[in-house]
C-alpha positions in Angstrom: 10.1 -111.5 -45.4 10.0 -109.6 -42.1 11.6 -105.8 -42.2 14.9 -105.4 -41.1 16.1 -102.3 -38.9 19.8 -101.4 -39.3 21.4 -98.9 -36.9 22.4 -95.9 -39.1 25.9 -96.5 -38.1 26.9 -100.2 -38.4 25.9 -102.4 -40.7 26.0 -105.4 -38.6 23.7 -103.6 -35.9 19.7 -105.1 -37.5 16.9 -105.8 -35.3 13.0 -106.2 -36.0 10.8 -103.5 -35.9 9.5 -104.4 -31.9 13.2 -104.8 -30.6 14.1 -101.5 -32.0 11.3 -100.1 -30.0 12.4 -101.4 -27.1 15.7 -100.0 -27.4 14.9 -96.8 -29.0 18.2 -95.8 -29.6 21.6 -98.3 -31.4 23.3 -98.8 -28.6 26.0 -97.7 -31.1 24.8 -93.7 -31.0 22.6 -94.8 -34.3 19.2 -95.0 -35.4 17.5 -97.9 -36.5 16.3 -96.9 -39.7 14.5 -100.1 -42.8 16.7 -100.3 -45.2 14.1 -101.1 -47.9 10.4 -99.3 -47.9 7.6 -102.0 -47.7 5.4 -102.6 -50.5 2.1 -100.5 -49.4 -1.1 -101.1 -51.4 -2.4 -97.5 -51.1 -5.7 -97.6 -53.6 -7.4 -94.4 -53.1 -10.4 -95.7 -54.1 -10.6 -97.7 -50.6 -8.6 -95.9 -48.5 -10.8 -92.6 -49.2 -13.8 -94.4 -47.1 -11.7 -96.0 -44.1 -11.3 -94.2 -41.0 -7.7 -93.2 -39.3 -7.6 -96.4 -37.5 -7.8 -98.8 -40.9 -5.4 -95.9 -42.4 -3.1 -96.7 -39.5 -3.7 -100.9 -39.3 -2.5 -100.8 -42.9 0.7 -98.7 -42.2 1.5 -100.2 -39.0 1.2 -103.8 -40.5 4.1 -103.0 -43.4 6.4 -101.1 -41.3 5.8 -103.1 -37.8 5.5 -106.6 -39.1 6.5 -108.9 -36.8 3.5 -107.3 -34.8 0.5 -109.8 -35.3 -2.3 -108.2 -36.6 -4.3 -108.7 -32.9 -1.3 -107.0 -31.2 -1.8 -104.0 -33.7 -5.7 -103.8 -33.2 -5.0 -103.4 -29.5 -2.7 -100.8 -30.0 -4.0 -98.9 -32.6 -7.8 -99.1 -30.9 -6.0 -98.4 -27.3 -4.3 -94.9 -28.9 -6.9 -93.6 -31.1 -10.0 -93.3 -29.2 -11.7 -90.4 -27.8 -8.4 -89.0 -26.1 -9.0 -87.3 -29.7 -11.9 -84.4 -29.9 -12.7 -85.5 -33.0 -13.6 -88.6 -34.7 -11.7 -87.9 -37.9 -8.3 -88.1 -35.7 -6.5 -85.4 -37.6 -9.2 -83.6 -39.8 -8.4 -81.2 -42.4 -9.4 -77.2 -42.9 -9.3 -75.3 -46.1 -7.6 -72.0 -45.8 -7.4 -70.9 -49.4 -7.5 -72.9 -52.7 -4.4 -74.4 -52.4 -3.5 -75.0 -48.9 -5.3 -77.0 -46.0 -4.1 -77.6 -43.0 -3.9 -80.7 -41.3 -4.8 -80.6 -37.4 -2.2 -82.9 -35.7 -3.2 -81.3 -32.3 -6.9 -82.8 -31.2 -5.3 -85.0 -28.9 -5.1 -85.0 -25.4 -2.1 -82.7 -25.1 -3.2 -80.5 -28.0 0.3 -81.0 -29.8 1.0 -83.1 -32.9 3.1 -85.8 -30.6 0.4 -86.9 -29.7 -0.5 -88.7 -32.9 2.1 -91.1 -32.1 2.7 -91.4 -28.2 -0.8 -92.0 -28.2 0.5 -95.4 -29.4 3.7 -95.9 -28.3 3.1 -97.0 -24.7 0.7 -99.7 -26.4 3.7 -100.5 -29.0 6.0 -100.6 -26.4 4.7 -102.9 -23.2 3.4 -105.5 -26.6 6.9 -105.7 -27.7 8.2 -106.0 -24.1 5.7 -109.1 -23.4 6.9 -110.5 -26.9 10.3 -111.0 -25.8 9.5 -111.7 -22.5 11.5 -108.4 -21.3 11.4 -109.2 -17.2 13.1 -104.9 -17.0 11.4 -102.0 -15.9 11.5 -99.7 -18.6 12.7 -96.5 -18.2 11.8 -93.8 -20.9 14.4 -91.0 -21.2 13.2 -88.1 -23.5 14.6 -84.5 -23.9 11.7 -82.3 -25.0 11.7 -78.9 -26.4 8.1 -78.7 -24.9 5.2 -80.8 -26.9 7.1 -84.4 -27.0 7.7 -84.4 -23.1 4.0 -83.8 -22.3 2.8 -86.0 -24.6 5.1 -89.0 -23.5 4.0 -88.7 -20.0 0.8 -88.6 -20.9 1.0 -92.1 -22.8 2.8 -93.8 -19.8 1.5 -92.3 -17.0 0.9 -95.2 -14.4 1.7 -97.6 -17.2 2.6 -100.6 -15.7 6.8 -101.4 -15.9 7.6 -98.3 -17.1 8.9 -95.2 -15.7 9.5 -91.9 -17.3 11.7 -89.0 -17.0 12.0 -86.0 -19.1 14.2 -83.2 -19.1 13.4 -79.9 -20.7 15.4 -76.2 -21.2 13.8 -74.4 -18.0 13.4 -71.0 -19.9 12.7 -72.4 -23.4 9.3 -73.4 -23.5 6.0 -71.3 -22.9 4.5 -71.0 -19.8 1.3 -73.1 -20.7 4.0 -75.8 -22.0 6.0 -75.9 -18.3 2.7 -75.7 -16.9 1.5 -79.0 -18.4 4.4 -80.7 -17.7 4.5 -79.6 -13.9 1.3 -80.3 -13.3 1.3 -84.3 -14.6 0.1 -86.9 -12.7 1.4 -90.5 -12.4 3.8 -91.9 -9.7 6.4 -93.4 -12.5 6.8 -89.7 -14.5 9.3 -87.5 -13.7 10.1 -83.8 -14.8 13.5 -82.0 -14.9 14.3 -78.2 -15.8 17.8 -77.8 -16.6 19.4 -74.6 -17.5 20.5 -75.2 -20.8 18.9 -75.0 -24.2 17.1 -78.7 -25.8 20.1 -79.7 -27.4 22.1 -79.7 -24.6 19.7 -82.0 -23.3 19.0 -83.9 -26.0 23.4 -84.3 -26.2 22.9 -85.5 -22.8 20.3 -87.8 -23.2 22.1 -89.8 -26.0 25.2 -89.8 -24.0 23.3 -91.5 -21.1 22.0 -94.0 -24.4 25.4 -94.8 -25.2 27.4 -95.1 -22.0 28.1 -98.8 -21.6 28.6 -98.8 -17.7 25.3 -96.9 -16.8 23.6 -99.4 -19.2 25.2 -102.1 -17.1 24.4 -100.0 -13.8 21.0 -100.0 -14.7 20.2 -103.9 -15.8 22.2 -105.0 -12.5 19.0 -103.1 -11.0 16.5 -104.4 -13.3 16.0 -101.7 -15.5 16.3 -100.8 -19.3 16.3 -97.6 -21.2 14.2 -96.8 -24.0 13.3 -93.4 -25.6 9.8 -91.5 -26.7 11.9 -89.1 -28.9 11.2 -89.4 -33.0 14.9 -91.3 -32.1 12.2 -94.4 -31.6 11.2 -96.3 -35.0 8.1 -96.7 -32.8 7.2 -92.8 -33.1 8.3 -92.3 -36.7 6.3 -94.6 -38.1 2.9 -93.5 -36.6 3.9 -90.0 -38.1 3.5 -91.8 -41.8 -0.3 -92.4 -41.1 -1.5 -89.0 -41.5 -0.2 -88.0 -44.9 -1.2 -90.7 -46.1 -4.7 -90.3 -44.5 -4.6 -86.4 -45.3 -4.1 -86.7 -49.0 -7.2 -90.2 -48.9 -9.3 -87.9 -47.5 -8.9 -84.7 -50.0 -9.2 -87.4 -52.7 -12.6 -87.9 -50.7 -13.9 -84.3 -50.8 -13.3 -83.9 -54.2 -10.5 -81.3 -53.5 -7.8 -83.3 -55.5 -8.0 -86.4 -57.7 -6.3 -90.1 -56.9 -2.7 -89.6 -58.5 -2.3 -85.8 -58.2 0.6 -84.7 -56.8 0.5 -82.8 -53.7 2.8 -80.9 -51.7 3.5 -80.8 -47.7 5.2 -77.7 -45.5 6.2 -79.3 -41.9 7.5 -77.0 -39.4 11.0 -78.8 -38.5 13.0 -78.9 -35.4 14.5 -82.3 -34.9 13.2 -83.4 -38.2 11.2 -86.2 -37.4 8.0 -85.5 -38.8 8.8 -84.8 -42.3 11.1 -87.6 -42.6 7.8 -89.6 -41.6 6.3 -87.1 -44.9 9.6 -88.8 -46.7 8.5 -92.3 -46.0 5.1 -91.9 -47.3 6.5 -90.6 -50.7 8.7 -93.9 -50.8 5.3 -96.0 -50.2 4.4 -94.1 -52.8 2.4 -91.5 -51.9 2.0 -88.9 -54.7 4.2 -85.9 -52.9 5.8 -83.4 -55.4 7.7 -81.0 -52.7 8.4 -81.7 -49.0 8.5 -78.5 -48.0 10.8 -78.3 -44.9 10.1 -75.3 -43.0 12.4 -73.5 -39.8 12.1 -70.6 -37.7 15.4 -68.4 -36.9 17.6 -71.4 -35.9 17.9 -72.1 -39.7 20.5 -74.9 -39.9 17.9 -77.3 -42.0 17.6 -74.6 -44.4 21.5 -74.0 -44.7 21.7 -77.6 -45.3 19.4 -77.9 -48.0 20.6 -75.4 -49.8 24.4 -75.5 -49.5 25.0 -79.5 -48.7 26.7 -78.6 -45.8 25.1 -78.9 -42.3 26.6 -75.8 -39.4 25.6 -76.3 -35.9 28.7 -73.6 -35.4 26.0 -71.1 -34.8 24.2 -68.8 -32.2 21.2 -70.7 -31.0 18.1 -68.4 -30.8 14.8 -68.8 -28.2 11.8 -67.7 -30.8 8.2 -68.0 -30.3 7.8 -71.9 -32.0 10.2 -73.0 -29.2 9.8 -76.4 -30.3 11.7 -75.8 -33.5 14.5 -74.0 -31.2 16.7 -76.9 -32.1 20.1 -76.7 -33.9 21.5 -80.5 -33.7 18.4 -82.3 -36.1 18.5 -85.8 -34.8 16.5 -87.6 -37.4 18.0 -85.9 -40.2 20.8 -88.7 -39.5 18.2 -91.3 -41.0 17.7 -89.2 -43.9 21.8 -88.9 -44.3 21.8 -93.1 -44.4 19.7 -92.9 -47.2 21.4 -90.1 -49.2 24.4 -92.2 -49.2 23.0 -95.1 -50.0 22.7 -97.0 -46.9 26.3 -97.1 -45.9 26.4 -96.8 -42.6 30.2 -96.6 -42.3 29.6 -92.7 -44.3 27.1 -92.4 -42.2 29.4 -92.8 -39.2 31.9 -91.0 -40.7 29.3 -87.4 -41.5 27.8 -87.8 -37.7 31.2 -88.2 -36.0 32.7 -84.4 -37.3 29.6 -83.3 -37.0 30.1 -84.2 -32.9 33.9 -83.2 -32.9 33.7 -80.4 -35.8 30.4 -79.1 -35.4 29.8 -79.8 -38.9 29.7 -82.0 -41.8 29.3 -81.7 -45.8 28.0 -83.8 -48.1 29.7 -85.5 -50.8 28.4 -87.8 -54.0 24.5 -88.3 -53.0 21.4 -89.6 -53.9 20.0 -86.3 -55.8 16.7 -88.1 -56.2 16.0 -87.9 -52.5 17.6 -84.2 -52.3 15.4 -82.4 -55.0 12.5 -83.5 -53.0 13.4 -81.2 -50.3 13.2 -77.5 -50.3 13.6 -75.5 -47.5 13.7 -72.1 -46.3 12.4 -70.1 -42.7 10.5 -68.0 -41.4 11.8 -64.9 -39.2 9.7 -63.6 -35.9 8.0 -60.8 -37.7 7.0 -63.2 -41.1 5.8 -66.0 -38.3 3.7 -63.0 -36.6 2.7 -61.9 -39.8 1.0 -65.2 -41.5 -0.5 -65.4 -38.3 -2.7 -62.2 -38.9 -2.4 -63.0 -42.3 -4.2 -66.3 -42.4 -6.9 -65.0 -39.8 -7.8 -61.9 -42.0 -8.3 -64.1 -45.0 -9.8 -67.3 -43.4 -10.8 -66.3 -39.6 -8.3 -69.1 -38.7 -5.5 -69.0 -36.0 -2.5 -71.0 -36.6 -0.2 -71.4 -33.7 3.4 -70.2 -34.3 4.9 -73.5 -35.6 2.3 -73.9 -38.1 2.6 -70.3 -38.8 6.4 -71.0 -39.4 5.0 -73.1 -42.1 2.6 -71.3 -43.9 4.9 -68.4 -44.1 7.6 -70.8 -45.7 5.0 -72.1 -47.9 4.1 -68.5 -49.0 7.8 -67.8 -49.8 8.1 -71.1 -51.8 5.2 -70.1 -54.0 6.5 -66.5 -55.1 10.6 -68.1 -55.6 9.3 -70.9 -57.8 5.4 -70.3 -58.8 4.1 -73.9 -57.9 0.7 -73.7 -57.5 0.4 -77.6 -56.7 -1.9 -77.8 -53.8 -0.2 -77.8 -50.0 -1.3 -79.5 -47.0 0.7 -77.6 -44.1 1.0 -79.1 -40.9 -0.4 -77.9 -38.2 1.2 -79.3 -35.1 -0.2 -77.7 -32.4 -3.1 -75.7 -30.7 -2.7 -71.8 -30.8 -4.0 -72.1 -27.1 -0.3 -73.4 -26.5 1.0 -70.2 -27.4 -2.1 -68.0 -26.7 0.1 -64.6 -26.2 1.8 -64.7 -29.2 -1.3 -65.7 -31.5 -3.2 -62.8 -29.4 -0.3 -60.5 -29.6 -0.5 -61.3 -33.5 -3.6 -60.7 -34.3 -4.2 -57.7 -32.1 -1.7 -56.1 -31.4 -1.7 -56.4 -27.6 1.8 -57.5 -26.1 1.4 -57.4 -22.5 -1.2 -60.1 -21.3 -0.4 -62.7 -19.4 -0.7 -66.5 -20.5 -4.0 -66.7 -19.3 -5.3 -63.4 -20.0 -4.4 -64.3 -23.8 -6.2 -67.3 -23.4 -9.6 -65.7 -22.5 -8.7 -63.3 -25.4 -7.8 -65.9 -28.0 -10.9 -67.8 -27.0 -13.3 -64.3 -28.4 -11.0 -64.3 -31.0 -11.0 -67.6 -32.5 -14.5 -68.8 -31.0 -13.0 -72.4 -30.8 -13.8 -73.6 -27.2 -11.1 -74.4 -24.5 -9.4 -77.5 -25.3 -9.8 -79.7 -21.9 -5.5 -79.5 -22.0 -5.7 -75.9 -20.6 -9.0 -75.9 -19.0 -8.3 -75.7 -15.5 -4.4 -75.7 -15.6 -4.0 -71.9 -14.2 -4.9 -74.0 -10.7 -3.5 -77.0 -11.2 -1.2 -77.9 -8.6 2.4 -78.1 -9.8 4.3 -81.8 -9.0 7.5 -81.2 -10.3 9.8 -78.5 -9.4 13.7 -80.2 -9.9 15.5 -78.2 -11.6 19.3 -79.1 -12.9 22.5 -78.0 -14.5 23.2 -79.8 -17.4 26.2 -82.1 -15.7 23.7 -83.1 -13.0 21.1 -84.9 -15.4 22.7 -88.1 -15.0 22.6 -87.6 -11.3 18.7 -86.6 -11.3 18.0 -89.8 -13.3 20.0 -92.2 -10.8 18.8 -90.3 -8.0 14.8 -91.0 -9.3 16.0 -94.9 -10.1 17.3 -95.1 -6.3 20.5 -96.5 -8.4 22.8 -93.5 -6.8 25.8 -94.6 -5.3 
């Protein structure tokens, strides 16, 4: 029986699994979301041998499965090849006896996105050729500065696609802007706008959901689609690596198969622990999701007080791509906490847009107590960085460092030692003057002088993503007031009036 996708808000909205790629985004404001888990064989004793790509063929077959399993080997061989510095994909480090953390950033853009927009472009042009899709796709993506580098570089020059992304001008470090200014292809397409991410990522959905632009744009032979976490086709990716994480601790002899493990994600639009949430309803043995934020603690608030606050002041910190205060995949999670109705659903997400908040009523508790969640402040995020290097010579960029901090904090409140994979989603070179400024002490080098520092300091070489991009010629330069963005994307579509 093939999975059925249900738009978090109406019922009556289901699609397979490759036509809610193609979309991305209910054309209701919703999210497709399964409304069952698929039943996942995940038998430790095999799965501790296979590599990443046999970890991902068997997730990717029970979540995507009206893929055939040819269309899957393309993709899945296409994405994880050596774009990653390492054959192991996302490989594992031991910081202390009871945490490791998981590198999601050896890909190409150094930046856990990459684990799944390595495949997306793949999963996306398949599904297009399935149903015989004669559009140009257009991929509209708000980043907060890791997802919009990592999109373009899945579709640069990808044939019947083009890409535009739109990201808060003075919200993302300078070796973020830089990687997004600097990318190639003729079909991507970078916007500053001077506003934070979620008044672009408000934008962006209201571009999604406004009927006569979607008309505008197939009278010209185009179609929108979205590389946000919004896209069941970058959530499920996500669900790979904990399930390859915890095979392959099974495989060092670091835990045994049915031991309960715990995992700390640093969380912005919450994305990539709900992916950690998915894996537990496989039936992956997860005790705690821990769900980690920096000062722009509305996930926290939530968790521990039912009621979810945008009402608040939103902070720029030094994991800007946690600066986020309107979670959009935490919607999914809402659908299942109420059981699937998507009328409640509807209900919780519209005061949420008029109110600026919502509160939840009778849930599903079982899903709840899996969560805890707490944040980090500035100083504790600079502080488990110098922390973690002292005790293991290891640098952990700020979002991983977000946490580990959290993870530290959740051990003294409740005295669970139950090992914790933390994940570690992205490069310290990303943020080289804060993990410098950290460890040292030094606060006044430049982005590049940090690098050269932070390369002594960690003696891990120059990832090939910064290498070079001091000099790289910048390509994109438009920048936008928020009211304009729908102007910039009809102006780059030659769809203008």
């Amino acid at each position: 029986m093939t999975l059925t996708y249900q738009s978090t808000r109406d019922a009556n909205n289901t699609v397979t699994a490759s036509q809610a790629i193609l979309q991305g985004l209910a054309n209701d404001g919703g999210l497709y979301t399964p409304t069952r888990m698929p039943e996942v064989n995940l038998d430790m004793a095999v799965l501790k041998d296979t590599s990443y790509q046999e970890v991902a063929k068997l997730i990717l077959s029970a979540f995507l499965d009206d893929f055939t399993s040819e269309e899957l080997d393309h993709c899945i061989a296409s994405a994880y090849d050596d774009k990653f510095d390492t054959d192991a994909i996302a490989p594992l480090v031991k910081i202390s006896d009871d945490q490791y953390n998981l590198e999601l950033f050896r890909g190409s853009t150094i930046a856990f996105k990459d684990m799944a927009l390595s495949i997306l472009p793949h999963l996306m042009t398949t599904a297009a050729k399935k149903h015989g899709l004669d559009k140009k796709i257009v991929i509209l993506t708000a980043t907060s500065g890791d997802t919009g580098k990592a999109a373009m570089a899945g579709f640069a020059d990808v044939p019947g696609t083009e890409i535009i992304v739109f990201y808060p001008r003075d919200g993302v470090s300078k070796v973020q802007e830089l990687q997004m200014t600097t990318q190639t292809g003729e079909n991507t397409h970078v916007v500053a706008i001077d506003g934070n991410f979620d008044d672009a990522q408000t934008k962006v959905k209201e571009m999604f959901n406004d009927s006569a632009l979607r008309d505008k744009l197939a009278a010209n032979g185009f179609q929108f689609s979205s590389a946000n976490s919004m896209n069941i086709g970058r959530l499920v990716p996500q669900i790979v690596y904990y399930v390859y994480a915890y095979a392959q601790l099974v495989k060092s002899g670091e835990i045994v198969a049915g031991e309960v493990l715990n995992f700390a994600v640093p969380t912005g639009n919450f994305g990539n622990i709900l992916a950690a949430f998915y894996a537990k309803q496989i039936g992956l043995p997860i005790g705690k999701l821990i769900c980690a934020s920096n000062e722009n603690n509305v996930l926290t608030d939530f968790f521990n007080t039912g009621t979810y606050d945008k009402k608040r002041d939103f902070k720029v910190t030094s994991s800007p791509s946690m600066d986020i205060l309107v979670s959009s995949n935490l919607e999914r999670l809402i659908f299942h906490l109420v059981g699937n109705n998507s009328e409640q659903t509807l209900e919780l997400m519209t005061a949420l847009s008029g109110e600026g908040q919502y509160s939840l009523g009778d849930v599903d508790r079982g899903i709840l107590d899996l969560f805890a969640a707490d944040f980090a402040t500035e100083a504790e995020t600079l502080a488990e960085i110098k922390r973690v290097y002292d005790a293991a010579l290891y640098v952990e960029d700020p979002h991983t460092a977000v946490a580990s901090a959290v993870h530290q904090k959740y051990k003294t409140k409740t005295g669970d030692q139950t090992k914790t994979v933390i994940a570690s989603t992205a490069s310290p070179y990303k943020f080289p003057v804060v993990a410098v400024a950290a460890i040292t002490g030094e606060t006044d080098l430049t982005d590049f002088e940090a690098l050269e520092q932070l390369h002594a300091i960690s003696k891990v070489a120059y990832p090939a993503a910064v290498d070079g991009l001091e000099t790289a010629p910048v390509r994109h330069k438009t920048v936008v007031s928020v009211a304009d963005m729908q102007g910039a994307v009809e102006r780059y579509l030659t769809i203008a009036d």
